[in-house]
Steps between C-alpha positions, in 0.01 A plus 500: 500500500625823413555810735310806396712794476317833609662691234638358193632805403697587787603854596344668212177403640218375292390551164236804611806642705761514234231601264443844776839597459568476122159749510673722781849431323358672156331801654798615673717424231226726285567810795840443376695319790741205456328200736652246688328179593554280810750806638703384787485757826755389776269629828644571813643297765295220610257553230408248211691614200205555237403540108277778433292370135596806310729810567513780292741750405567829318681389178743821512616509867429092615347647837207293594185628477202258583532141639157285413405164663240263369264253674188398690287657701236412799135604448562804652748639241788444742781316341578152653711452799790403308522798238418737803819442684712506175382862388538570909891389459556659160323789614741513831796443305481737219294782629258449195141426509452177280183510285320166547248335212212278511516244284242217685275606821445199727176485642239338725227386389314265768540242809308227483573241761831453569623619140583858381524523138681791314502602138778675355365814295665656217561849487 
């Protein structure tokens, strides 16, 4: 029996993920900054080093501009746990706010018994 793997497509994140950032990717490259993908931000001591989904910069000087990260969010418009403390580390580290985007809103829907199901909208 095979294992399932929770994401075949490992750090890129799923299909609907990776298709969020090309769209992001393209509209800053259309403001006219050069975009980096996956960029690496060493945090501070005793913090989890972190990748930010998109940073971009001015093309003439380099200085970075915007940093953008992608992902889920609770019903409540709240990104998930996981995403919050990244943009709370990146945010610490580099002064900068980071710009988060929606790209699935998890919600629930109903208990019944001892079962909660949730359906996984599409924004």
């Amino acid at each position: 029996m095979s294992k399932k793997v929770p994401n075949p497509n490992g750090k890129k994140g799923s299909l609907e993920h990776q298709a969020k950032i090309k769209e992001i990717e393209k509209n800053l490259e259309k403001l006219g900054f050069t975009v980096k993908l996956e960029y690496y931000i060493k945090t501070m001591a005793g913090m989890k080093n972190r990748y930010v989904d998109l940073a971009a910069f001015e093309k003439r000087t380099k200085r970075l501009v915007e940093l953008h990260q992608v992902g889920k969010t609770k019903a409540n418009g709240e990104a998930v746990k996981r995403k919050q403390e990244a943009i709370e580390d990146i945010k610490k580290t580099t002064g900068k706010d980071v710009i988060f985007h929606a790209f699935k809103i998890l919600l629930i829907i109903s208990t019944i018994a001892t079962s909660t199901y949730y359906f996984l909208i599409n924004n």
